[in-house]
TIVEXLUM-364895 format. One record per atom (N, C-alpha, C, CB): residue number from 1; atom name; z, x, y. Coordinates in steps of 0.2 Angstrom, whole numbers, plus 2048, in hexadecimal, padded with zeros to 3 digits. Glycine has a CB too. Example, Ala and Ser with C-alpha at 12.3 -4.5 7.8 and 13.67 -1.06 7.14 Angstrom:
BEGIN
+-------+------+-----+-----+-----+
: marse : nuse :   z :   x :   y :
+-------+------+-----+-----+-----+
:     1 :    N : 827 : 842 : 7E4 :
:     1 :   CA : 827 : 83E : 7EA :
:     1 :    C : 827 : 842 : 7F0 :
:     1 :   CB : 82D : 839 : 7EA :
:     2 :    N : 823 : 840 : 7F5 :
:     2 :   CA : 824 : 844 : 7FB :
:     2 :    C : 827 : 840 : 800 :
:     2 :   CB : 81D : 846 : 7FD :
+-------+------+-----+-----+-----+
END
This chain:
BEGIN
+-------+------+-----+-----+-----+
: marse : nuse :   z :   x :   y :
+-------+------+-----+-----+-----+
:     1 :    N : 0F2 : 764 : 3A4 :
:     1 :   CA : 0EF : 75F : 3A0 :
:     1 :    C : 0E8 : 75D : 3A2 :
:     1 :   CB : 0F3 : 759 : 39F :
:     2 :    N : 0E4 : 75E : 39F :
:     2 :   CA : 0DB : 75C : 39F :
:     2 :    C : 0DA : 756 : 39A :
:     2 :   CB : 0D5 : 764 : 39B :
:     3 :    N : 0D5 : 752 : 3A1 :
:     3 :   CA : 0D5 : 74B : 39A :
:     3 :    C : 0CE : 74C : 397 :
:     3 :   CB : 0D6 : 741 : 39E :
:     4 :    N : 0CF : 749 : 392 :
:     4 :   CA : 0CC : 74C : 38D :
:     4 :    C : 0CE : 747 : 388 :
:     4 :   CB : 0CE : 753 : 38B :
:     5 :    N : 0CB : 748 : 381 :
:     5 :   CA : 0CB : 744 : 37B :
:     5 :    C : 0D1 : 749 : 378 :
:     5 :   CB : 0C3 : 743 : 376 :
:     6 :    N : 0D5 : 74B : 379 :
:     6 :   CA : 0DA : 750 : 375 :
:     6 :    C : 0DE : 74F : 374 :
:     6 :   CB : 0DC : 754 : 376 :
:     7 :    N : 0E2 : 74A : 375 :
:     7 :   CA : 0E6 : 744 : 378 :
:     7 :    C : 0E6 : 73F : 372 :
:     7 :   CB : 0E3 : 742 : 37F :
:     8 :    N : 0E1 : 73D : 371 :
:     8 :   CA : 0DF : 737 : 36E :
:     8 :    C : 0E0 : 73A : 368 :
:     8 :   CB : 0D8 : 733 : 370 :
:     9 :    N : 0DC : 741 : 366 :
:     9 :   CA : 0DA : 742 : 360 :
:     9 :    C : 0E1 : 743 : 35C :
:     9 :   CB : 0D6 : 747 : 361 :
:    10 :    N : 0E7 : 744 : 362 :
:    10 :   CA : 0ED : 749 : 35F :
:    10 :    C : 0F1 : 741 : 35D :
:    10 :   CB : 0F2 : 751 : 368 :
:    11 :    N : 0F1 : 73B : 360 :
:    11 :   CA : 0F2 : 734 : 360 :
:    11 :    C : 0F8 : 734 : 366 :
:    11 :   CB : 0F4 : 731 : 358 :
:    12 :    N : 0F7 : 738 : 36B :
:    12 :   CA : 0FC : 738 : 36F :
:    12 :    C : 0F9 : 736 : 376 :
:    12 :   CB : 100 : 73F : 36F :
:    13 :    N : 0F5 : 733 : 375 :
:    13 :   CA : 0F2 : 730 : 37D :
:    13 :    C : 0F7 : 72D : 380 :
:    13 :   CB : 0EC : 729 : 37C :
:    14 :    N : 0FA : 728 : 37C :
:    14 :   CA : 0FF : 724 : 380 :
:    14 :    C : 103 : 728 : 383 :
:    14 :   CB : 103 : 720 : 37D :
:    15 :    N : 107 : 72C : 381 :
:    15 :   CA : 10D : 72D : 382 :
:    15 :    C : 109 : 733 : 38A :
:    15 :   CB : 111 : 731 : 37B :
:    16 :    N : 102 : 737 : 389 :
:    16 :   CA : 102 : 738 : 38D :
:    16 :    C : 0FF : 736 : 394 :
:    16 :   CB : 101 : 73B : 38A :
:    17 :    N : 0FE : 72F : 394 :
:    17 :   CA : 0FD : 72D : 399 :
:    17 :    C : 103 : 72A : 39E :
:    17 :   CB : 0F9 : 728 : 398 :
:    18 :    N : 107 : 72C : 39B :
:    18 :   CA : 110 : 729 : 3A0 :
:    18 :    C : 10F : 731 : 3A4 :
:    18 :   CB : 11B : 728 : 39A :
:    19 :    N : 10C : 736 : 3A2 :
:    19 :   CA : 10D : 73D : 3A8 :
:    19 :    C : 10A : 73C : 3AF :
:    19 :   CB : 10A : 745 : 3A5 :
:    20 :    N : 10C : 73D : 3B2 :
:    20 :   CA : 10B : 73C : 3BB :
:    20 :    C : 104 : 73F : 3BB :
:    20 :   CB : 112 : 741 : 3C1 :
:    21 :    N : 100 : 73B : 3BF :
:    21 :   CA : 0F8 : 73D : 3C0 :
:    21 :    C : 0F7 : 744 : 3C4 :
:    21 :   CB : 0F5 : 737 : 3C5 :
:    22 :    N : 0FD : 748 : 3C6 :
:    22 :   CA : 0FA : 74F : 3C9 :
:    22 :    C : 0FC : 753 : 3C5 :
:    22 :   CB : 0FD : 751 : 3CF :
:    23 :    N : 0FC : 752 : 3BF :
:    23 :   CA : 0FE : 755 : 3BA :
:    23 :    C : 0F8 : 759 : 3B8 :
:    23 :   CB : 101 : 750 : 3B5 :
:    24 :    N : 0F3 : 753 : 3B7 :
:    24 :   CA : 0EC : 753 : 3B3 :
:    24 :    C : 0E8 : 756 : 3B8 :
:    24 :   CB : 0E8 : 74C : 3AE :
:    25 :    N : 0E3 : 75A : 3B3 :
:    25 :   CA : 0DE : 75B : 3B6 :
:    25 :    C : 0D8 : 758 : 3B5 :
:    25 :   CB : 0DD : 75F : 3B4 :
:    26 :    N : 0D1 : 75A : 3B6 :
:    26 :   CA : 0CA : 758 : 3B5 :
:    26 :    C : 0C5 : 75E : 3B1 :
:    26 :   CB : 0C8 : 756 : 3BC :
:    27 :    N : 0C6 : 75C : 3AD :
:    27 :   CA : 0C0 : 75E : 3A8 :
:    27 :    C : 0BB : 763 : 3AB :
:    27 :   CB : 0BB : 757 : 3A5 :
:    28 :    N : 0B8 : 761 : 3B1 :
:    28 :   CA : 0B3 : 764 : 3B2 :
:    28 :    C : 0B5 : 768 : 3BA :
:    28 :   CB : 0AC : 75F : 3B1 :
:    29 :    N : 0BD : 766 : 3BD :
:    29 :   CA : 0BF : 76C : 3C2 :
:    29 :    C : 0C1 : 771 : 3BD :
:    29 :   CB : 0C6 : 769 : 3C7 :
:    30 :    N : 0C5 : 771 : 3B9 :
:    30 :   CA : 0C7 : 775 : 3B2 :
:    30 :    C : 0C3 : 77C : 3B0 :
:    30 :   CB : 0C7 : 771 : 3AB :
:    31 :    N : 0BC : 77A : 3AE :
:    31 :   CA : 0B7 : 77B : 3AA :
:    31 :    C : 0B6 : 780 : 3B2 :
:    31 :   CB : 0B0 : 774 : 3A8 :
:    32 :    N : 0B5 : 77E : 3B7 :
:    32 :   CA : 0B2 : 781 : 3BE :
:    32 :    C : 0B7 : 787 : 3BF :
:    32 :   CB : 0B1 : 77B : 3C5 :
:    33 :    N : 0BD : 786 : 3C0 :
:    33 :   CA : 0C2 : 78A : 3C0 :
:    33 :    C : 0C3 : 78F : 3BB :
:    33 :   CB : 0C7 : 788 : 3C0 :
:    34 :    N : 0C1 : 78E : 3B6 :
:    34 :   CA : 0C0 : 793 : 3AF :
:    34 :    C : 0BA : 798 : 3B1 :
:    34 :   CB : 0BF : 78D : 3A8 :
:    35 :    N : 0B4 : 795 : 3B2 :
:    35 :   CA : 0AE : 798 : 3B3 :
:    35 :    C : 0B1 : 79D : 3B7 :
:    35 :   CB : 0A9 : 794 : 3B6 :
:    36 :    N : 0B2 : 79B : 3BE :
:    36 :   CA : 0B5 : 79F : 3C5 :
:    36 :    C : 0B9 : 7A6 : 3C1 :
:    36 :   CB : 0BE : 798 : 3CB :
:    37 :    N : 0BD : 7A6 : 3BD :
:    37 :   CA : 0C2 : 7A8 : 3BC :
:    37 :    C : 0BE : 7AF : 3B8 :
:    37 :   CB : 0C7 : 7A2 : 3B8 :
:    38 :    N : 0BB : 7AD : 3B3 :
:    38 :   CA : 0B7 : 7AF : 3AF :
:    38 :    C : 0AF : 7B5 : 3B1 :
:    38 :   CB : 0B6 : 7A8 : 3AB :
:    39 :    N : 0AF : 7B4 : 3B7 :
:    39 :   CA : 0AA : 7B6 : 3BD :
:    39 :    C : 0AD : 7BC : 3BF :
:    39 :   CB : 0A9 : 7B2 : 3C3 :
:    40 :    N : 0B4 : 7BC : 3C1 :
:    40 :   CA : 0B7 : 7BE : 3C2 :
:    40 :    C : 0BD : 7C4 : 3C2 :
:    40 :   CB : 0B6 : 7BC : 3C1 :
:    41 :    N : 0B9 : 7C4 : 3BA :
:    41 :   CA : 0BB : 7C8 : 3B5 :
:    41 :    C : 0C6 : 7C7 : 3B6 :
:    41 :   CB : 0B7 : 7D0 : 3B8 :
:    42 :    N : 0C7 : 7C0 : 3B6 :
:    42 :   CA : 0CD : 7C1 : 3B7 :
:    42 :    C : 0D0 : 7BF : 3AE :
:    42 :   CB : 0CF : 7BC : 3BE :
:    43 :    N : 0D6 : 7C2 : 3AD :
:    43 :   CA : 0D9 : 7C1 : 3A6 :
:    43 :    C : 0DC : 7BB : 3A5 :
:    43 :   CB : 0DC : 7C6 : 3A3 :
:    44 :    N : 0E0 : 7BA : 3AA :
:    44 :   CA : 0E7 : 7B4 : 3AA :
:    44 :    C : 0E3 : 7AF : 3AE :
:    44 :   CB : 0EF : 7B5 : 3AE :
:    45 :    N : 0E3 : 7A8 : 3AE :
:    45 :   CA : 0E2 : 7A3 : 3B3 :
:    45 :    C : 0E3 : 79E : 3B4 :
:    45 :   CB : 0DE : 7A2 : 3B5 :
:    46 :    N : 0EA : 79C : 3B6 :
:    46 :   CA : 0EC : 796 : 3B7 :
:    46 :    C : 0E9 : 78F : 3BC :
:    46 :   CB : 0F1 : 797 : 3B8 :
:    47 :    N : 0E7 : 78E : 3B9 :
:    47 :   CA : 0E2 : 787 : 3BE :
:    47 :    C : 0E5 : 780 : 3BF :
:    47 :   CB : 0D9 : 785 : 3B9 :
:    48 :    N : 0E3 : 77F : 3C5 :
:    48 :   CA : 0E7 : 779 : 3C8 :
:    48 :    C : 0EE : 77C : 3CD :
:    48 :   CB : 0EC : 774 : 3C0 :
:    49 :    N : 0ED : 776 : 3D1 :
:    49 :   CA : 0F2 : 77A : 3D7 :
:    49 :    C : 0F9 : 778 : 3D4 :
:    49 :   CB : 0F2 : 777 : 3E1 :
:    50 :    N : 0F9 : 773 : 3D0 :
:    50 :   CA : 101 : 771 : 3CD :
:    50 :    C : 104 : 777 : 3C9 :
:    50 :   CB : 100 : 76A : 3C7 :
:    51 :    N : 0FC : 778 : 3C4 :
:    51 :   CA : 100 : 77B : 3BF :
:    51 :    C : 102 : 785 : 3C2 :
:    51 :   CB : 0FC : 77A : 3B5 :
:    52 :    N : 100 : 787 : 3C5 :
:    52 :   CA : 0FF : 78B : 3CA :
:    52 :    C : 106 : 78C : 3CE :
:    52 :   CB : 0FA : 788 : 3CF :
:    53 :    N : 10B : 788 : 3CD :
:    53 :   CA : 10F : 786 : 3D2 :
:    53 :    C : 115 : 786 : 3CC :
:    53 :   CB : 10C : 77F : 3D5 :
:    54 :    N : 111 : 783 : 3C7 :
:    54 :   CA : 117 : 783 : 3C1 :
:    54 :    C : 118 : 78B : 3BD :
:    54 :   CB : 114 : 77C : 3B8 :
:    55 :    N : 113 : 78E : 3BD :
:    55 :   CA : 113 : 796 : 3BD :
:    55 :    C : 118 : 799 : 3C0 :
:    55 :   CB : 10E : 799 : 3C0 :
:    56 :    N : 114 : 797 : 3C7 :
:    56 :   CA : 11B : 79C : 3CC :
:    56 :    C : 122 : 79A : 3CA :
:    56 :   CB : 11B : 79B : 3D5 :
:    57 :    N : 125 : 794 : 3CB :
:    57 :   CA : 12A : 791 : 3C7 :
:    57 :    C : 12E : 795 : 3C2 :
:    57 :   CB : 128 : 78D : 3C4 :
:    58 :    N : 12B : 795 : 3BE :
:    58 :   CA : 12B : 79A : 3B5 :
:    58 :    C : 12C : 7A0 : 3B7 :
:    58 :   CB : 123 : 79A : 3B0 :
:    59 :    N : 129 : 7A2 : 3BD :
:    59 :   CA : 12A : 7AA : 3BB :
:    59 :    C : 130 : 7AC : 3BF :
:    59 :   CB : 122 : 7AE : 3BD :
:    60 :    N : 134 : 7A7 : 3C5 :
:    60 :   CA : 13B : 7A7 : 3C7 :
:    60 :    C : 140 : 7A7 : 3C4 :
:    60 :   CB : 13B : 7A2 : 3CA :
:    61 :    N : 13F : 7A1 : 3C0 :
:    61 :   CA : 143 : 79E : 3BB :
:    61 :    C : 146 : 7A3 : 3B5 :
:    61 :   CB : 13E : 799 : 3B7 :
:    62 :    N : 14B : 7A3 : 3B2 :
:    62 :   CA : 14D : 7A7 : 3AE :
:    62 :    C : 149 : 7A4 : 3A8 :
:    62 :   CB : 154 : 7A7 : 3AD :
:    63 :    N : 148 : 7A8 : 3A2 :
:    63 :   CA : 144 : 7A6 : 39B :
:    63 :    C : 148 : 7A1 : 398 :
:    63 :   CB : 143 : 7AD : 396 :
:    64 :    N : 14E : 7A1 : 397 :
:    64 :   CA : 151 : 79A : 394 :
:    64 :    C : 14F : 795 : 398 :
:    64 :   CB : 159 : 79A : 395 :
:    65 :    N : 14F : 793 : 39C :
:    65 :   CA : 151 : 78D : 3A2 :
:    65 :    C : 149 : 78C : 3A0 :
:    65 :   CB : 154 : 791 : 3AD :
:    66 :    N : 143 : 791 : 3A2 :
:    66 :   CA : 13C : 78B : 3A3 :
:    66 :    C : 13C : 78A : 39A :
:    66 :   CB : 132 : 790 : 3A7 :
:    67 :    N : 13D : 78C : 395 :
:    67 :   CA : 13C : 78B : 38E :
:    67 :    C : 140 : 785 : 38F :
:    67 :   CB : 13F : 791 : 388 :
:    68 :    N : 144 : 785 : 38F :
:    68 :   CA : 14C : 77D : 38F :
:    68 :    C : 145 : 777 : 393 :
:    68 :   CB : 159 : 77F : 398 :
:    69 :    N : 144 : 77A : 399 :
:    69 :   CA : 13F : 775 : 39C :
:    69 :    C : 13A : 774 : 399 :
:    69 :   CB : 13C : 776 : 3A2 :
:    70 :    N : 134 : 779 : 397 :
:    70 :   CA : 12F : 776 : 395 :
:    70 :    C : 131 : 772 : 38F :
:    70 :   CB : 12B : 77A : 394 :
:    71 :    N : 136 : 775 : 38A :
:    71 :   CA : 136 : 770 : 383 :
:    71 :    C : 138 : 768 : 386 :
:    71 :   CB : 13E : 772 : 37C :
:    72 :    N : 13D : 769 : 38A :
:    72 :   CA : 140 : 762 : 389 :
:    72 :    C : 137 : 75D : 38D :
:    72 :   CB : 14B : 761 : 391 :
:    73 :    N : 135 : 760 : 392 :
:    73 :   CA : 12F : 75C : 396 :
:    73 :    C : 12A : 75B : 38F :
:    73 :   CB : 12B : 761 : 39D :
:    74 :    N : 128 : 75F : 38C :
:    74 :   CA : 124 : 75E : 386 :
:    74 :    C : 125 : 75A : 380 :
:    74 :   CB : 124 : 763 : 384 :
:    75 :    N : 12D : 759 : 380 :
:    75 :   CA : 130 : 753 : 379 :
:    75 :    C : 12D : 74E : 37C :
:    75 :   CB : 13B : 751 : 378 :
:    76 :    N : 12E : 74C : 383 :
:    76 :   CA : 12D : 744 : 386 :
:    76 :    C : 126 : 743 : 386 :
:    76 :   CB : 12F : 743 : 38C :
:    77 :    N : 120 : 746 : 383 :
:    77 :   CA : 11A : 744 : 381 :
:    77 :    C : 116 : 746 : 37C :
:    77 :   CB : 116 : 744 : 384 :
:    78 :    N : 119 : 74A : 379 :
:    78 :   CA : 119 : 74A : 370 :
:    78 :    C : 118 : 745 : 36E :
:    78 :   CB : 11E : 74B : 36D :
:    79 :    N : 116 : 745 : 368 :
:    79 :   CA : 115 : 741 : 363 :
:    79 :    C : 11B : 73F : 35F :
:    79 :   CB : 111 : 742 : 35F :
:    80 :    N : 120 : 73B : 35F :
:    80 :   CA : 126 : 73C : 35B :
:    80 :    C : 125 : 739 : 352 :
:    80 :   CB : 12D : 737 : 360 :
+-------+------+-----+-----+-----+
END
């Protein structure tokens, strides 16, 4: 998650501000990582040591099991 007006625009600010602060990123570490990436010449790039971490995770994980996890983590800051 990158803070950003995206949030606001979608009307889910609130909800997204209850996700734990290592969650998010910064705008302009993001942008820098992207660039890096893009130099590169790399195709995939997950940026951020969290989400980096939630990858590897995912790719242990059986396909049911991270799908069941990512939906249920995603209902709880949705827009209901």
């Amino acid at each position: 998650y990158v803070h950003s007006e995206f949030h606001e625009v979608l009307g889910v600010q609130e909800q997204m501000q209850r996700l734990p602060g290592l969650f998010w990123m910064d705008a302009d570490e993001l942008a820098r990582q992207t660039l890096a990436a893009l130099e590169g010449h790399r195709v995939v790039v997950v940026p951020g040591a969290v989400n980096q971490g939630i990858a590897a995770l995912a790719r242990l994980l059986p396909e049911g099991v991270v799908t069941a996890l990512s939906t249920t983590f995603s209902r709880r800051y949705r827009n209901r």
